[in-house]
Each structure stands twice: as C-alpha cells, then as structure tokens.
C-alpha positions, -999 to +999 in steps of 0.1 A: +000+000+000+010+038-008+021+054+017+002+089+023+013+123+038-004+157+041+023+183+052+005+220+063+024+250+056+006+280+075+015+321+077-001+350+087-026+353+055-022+313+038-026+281+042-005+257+020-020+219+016+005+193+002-005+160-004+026+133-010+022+096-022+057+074-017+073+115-009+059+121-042+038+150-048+004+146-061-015+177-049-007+213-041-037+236-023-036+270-011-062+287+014-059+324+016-077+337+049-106+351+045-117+334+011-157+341+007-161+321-020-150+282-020-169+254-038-196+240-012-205+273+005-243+281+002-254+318+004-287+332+006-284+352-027-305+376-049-316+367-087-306+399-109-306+394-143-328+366-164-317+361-199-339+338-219-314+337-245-291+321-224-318+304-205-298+314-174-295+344-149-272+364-131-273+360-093-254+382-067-236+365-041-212+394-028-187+386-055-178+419-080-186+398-110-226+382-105-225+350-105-241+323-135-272+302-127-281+278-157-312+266-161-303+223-157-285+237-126-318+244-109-329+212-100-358+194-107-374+206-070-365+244-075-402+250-067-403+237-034-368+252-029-386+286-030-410+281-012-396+263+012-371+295+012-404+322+015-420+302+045-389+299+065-374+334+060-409+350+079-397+330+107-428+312+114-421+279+098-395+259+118-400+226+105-362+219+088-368+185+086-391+186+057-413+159+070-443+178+066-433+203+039-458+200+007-435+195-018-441+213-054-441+194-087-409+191-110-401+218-135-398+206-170-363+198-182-366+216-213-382+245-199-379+283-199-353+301-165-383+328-171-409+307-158-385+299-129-369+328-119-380+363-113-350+395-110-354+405-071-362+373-060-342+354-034-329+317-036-309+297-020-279+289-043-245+266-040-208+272-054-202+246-079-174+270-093-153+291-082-145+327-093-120+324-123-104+348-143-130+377-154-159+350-141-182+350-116-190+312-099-204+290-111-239+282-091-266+258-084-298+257-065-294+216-060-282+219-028-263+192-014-237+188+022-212+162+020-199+145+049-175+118+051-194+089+038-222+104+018-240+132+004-272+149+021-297+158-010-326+185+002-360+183-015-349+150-032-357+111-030-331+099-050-302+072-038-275+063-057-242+051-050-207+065-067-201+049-099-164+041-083-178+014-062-178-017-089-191-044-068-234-050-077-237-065-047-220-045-025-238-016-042-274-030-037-259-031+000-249+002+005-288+015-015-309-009+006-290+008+040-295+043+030-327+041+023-335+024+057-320+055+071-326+085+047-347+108+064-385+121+044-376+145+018-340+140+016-321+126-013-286+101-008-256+099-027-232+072-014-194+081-018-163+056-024-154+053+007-187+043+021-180+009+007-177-018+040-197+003+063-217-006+086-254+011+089-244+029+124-214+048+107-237+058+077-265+070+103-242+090+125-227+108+092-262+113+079-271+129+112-240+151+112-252+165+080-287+169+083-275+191+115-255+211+093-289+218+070-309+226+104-282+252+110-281+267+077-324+270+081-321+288+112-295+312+096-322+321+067-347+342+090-342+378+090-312+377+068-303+401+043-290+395+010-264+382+000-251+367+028-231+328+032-253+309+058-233+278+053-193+278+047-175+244+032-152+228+059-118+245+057-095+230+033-075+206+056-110+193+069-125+186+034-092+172+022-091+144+053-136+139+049-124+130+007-089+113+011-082+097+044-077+058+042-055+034+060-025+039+037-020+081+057+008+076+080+019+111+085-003+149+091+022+177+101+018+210+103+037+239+117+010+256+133+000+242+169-037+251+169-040+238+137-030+208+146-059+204+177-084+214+151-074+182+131-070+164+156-109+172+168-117+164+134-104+131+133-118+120+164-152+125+145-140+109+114-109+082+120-103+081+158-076+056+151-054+078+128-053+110+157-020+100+166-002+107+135-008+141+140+021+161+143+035+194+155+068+205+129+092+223+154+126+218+131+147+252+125+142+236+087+112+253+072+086+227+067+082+225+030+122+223+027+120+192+056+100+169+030+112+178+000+080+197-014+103+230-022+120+215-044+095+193-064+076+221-063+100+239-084+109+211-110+068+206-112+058+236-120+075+248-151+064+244-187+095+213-190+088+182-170+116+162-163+108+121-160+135+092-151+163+086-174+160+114-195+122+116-208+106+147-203+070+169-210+063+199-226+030+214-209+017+239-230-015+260-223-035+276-250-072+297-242-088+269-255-067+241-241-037+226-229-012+207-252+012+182-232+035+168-259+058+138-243+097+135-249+116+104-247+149+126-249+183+112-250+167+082-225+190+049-236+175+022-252+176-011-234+142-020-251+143-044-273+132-025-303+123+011-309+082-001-302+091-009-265+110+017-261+083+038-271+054+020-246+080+024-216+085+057-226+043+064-230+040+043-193+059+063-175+048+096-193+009+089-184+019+081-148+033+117-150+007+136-168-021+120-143+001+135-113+006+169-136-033+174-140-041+166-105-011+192-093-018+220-115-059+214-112-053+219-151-095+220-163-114+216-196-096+199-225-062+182-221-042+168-253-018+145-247+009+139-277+024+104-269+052+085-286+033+071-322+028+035-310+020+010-339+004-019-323-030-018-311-024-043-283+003-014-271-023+018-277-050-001-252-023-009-224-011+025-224-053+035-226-059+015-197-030+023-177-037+061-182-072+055-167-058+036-142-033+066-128-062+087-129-091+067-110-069+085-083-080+117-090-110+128-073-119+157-100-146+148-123-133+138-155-131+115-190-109+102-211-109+090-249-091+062-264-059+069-284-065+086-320-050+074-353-024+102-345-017+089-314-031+119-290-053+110-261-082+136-255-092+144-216-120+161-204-114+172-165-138+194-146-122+231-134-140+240-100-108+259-090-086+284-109-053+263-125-025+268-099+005+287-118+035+290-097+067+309-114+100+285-114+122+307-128+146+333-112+165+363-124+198+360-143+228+367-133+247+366-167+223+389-184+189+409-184+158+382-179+150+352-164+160+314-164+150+285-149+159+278-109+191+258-101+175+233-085+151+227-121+184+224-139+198+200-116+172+177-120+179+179-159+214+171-151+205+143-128+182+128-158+214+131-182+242+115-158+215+082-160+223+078-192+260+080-187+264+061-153+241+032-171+267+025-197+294+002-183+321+013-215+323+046-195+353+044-170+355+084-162+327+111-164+333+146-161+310+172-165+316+205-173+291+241-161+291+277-154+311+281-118+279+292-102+267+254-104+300+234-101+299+256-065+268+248-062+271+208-072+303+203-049+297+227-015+301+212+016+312+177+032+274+158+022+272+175-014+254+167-043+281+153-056+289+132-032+254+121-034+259+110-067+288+085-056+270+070-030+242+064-054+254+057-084+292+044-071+312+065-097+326+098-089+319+126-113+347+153-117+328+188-122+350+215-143+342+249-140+338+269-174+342+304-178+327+305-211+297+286-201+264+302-198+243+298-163+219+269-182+247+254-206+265+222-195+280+191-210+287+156-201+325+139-211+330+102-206+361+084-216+360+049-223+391+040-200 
C-alpha cells in the first residue's frame, strides 16, 4: 500500500496543503484567509438578471462579477426550494426537517429560466465553481452537504451510490441501508469510501449533516442578501472527509492550533489515525523538511523532467492545454524502438495524471504520446492512463488513443489552474532562467544515461562556476550524493565561457 502524507504550511494570510504519495507530490492547495467564496459554501443570494437567451440568470452573491445560474443547474425541485425558502425566511415555519413540507411538482427539463426565476427574487444557491479569471461562480440551487461517507440531497428522494464502487452487490448493499435510514424529503448519494460500512457509521454521518442543513435554516430568517449561511469545511477538513484511508501515515503541520483542530476532526472521522498528527518544530522550514520545495520547483514549469531522460512539454493555449511527451536522450535497453516507445508512454501517463491533478489543469487536455503502432500497445497505455487517474477525485473523461496517437481528456475546473513561477532572475544577463535546482534535475536525468553505460570508465562534466559551486559545496554535497548512489565519482570543471543553463557531459572509455 501507498504510503500517504499531508504536510500543512501556514502564515499570517495562507494556508498551504500538500499531499505526497511514496514523498511524491500529487497535490498542491492554497487557502488564503478570508476566502468568501470556495466550492460547497451556500449563500442566501438575490436573482438579478434573467436572460432567456441564455436560459440562465445572473445572481449576486457578494462577488464583483454576479454569478451564473443555468437553467439544468436548478434542479428538478426548484419550486419547493422557494417556497420552502419564503416560509422559512418569515420565521414562522420551523419545520427543517421537511417531513411535513408539501412539496411542489418538478419543473420541466426543457423549460424556460423565465418561468422559474424572477429578477429581485431570493434563492438559496451553492458554489459549484469558483470565481476564475473575469468569471463570476459558477452556481446551483441543487443543494447538497457532503460528509465523510455520503451526500445529504434537500428536496430529493433519490439514492445512488458513486459509480467508483464496482461491486453490484456491494452496491445494492450500500442503496438498501440508506434508504432504511434516509430521512423524508431527503435525497442520498453514497461516496467511495462508504463501501464496508456498517449502517451505524452511515446514520451518525447522515445525522452530522442533516445538523448542518438545520443550521443553515435557522441562519435564513431575518437575513439580508447576499449573505453565506453555510461555509465548506476549511480546506485541511474537506481534504481528510475526501482522502483519508488506511495507507495516511503522516499529518504535520507547523501551526500548533491547527494541529488540535485536526486532531478534533479526526476523532469524528478516523479516531484511530489522531496520533499521527504532528507538530513541525525543526529550525528547517517545513516544505524544505519533506522535499515539497524542491519538487515544487521542477513541477511547475512548462519542462517536466521524467526518469532517465524523458521529459514533457506542458503547454497551455485559451482553448486548451497541449502536453507533448519527450523520450529525450533516454537509452535504449528496449528491445526495439516499439518498447521503447510503450516504456517511454507508461511512464509519461503516470506523470501527466500526477501533472493534471497538481496544477488542477481544467477543460480539454491533449496529450501527444510517442506514435505506437500496435494496437495491443495503444489499449495498455489507454488503460494504464485510466488507471493513474481513478486516483484523481476531480470529475473527469478520457478517450481512447486517435489514429495520431493523442489522447483527449476532459477534467472538470471547479478551481482556478494553480501557476507558480520557477524561474529566477539571471545573473549573466537581463531576464530570467530556470531555478538551479530545475536544472539539476535535468542534469541528474542526463548522468542516468551516462552512469548506465558500463564502456564509460570516467565522467566529467563541465558548467558555469555558479553550479559546479553549487554541485560540490560542503562535506554531504550533491556530488557526493551521486557516488554513493550511483558508485562512480563525477569530476565537475568549471567553465568560464559557459552560460548559467549550458552544461556538458565527457566520458572516456578508459
């Protein structure tokens, strides 16, 4: 089993989130303080403008830009919502449960926002979206609160079970228990990690959130508009409700009543796992302690470096994103230039699965892989893509290889794309190049190819001073790293007439 680690960066205005698999990183969040709008927060909101043409309307939630309301996003019970919404807002009506409400009929799925929706009126509306770019969110008025093992539905009967969970039986299971439990007027959606439970742990999560819809009712009287009267759980809460298993072995975070909050939260959720809470005290900044500085920079760029000298080109377009794979100067112990091209593609759709889920890249992704000629080869790398992304918890599709060898992805932006810069100012000339520690791992990738061949006796490599200082500083440096891993020492020769990115690799055959 993976092991699993969520490391918490905090300061005075973020929160930093970073999720590792093996040490690896798979997922980088940030929480500013004070954030209004996150996907999952409800507000009581006001409808401005209806346009028929777009058969949606405007809706103000306190954002700048008004937010969109589609007409499919109502939900089928948009009627009862409102006037469930005008009953309780007088104050007189108290019943949250909805076990007496008279519910309204459906509205038609091909019908008109117009006959829905009035300018003025109020609604209750969800963030499905958030704000990106010029954008307003993203809304809906089919409310739903998820809790740890499934989803609380208002003004629905519905139960269905995530289409993650294969097993028929163990689905049938799962539908036949929440409806034993699912309370009048309220629909059910079972999440993956519902599968195994027993009936009490569904029932005590169901309770949990039908509190939290009690508590967002009471909020509603006497309220003006717009105002939130039900926030998302903070970030590091949602994360652990969506991710936590058995394979999390470590939570640290460098911020000590951060730390109780979690723990609190996971003595709701996974009493077991409270003691792998941690409190970072090292002089060693945190992100620097488990390496996440570092991959962060050599992760981010539009260059992906993979093992032995493949790479990525990320590209990003209005439209969509291009990702173009590179089997570089990797060696070829394949035994012909079709398996080299699969182990190349394998290891390139591990690393674009990570890439998407990393960035949060959204809309359409197309991937250029290594032309592969058999078709037995195009479905394993199919399937194995689909495999490295059943991971990923973001909505998403993905199309079988074309004649030209791209693979097509749909994935779902609820979040804008996370853009950090990775390069830094140089010191040769006017501009910018990449960080050292982005070249290094280029220069890592090519001394694979050089330590792999046994003809080469010696290897020197030659670089600007700045990084053969950089390379050989200290007792435990880099170099030395490289002996004790790869059992071959590497002379490094500073050149003057080197540029701060050029460098070169010698080998001598005795």
């Amino acid at each position: 089993m993976k092991r699993t680690e969520l490391i918490i960066r905090t300061n005075s205005s973020d929160i930093d989130f970073a999720l590792l698999k093996d040490g690896k990183l798979i997922e980088l969040n940030n929480e500013t303080t004070g954030n209004k709008f996150s996907v999952g927060d409800i507000f009581l909101a006001k409808i401005g403008k209806v346009l028929t043409g777009l058969n949606a309307a405007f809706v103000n939630v306190g954002y700048p830009k008004d937010g969109f309301l589609h007409y499919h996003d109502l939900g089928a019970q948009v009627n009862s919502l409102t006037t469930f919404l005008k009953k309780v807002s007088t104050g007189k009506y108290k019943e949250f449960t909805l076990k007496n409400f008279q519910f309204q009929g459906d509205i038609h799925k091909d019908g008109s926002i117009n006959e829905v929706l009035k300018t003025g009126q109020n609604l209750l509306v969800q963030i499905v979206k958030e704000p990106i770019s010029t954008k307003g969110p993203r809304l809906s008025s089919e409310l739903s609160i998820a809790g740890r093992f499934l989803v609380l539905v208002p003004f629905s009967n519905r139960v269905s079970v995530s289409q993650k969970i294969e097993d028929p039986k163990e689905k049938e299971r799962l539908k036949r228990l929440a409806k034993s439990i699912r309370p009048k007027g309220f629909g059910v959606i079972l999440r993956t990690v519902a599968e195994g439970k027993k009936v009490a742990e569904l029932d005590k999560d169901l309770q949990n959130s039908l509190e939290r819809w009690k508590t967002t009712c009471k909020r509603i009287a006497n309220t003006n508009t717009p105002t939130k009267i039900l926030s998302e759980l903070n970030r590091a809460s949602s994360i652990l409700r969506d991710v936590m298993n058995e394979s999390f072995t470590n939570i640290v975070t460098n911020d000590a009543s951060l730390q109780e909050e979690i723990k609190e939260y996971l003595q709701e959720i996974y009493p077991e796992k409270e003691k792998i809470v941690k409190l970072h005290t090292s002089e060693v900044p945190i992100f620097e302690k488990y390496g996440i500085e570092r991959q962060i920079k050599t992760s981010f760029g539009k260059t992906v470096s993979m093992s032995r000298g493949a790479y990525l080109v990320i590209e990003h377009t209005e439209a969509l994103h291009v990702i173009d794979v590179n089997s570089g100067n990797r060696s070829n112990k394949a035994g012909s230039q079709e398996d080299t091209a699969l182990e190349v593609n394998l290891i390139a759709a591990s690393e674009v699965a990570r890439q998407l889920q990393l960035r949060d890249m959204g809309g359409i992704i197309v991937v250029d892989f290594i032309d592969l000629h058999s078709a037995e080869n195009r479905n394993k790398l199919y399937q194995h893509l689909k495999e490295e992304m059943s991971f990923d918890r973001t909505k998403h599709k993905i199309l079988p290889p074309s004649k030209f060898g791209l693979i097509q992805i749909t994935r779902q932006r609820v979040r804008p794309e996370l853009s950090i810069k990775t390069t830094e100012t140089n010191p040769n000339k006017n501009g910018e190049v990449e960080a050292p520690i982005v070249l290094l791992d280029k220069i890592e990738a090519d001394l694979e190819k050089f330590v792999l061949n046994k003809k080469n006796k010696k290897t020197s490599l030659h670089v600007h001073p700045f990084i053969a200082a950089y390379l050989t500083k200290g007792v435990s440096s880099i170099r030395f790293k490289w002996y004790l891993k790869h059992k071959k020492w590497i002379t490094i020769i500073p050149r003057d007439a080197y540029t701060y990115l050029h460098y070169r690799f010698k080998a001598t055959k005795s």
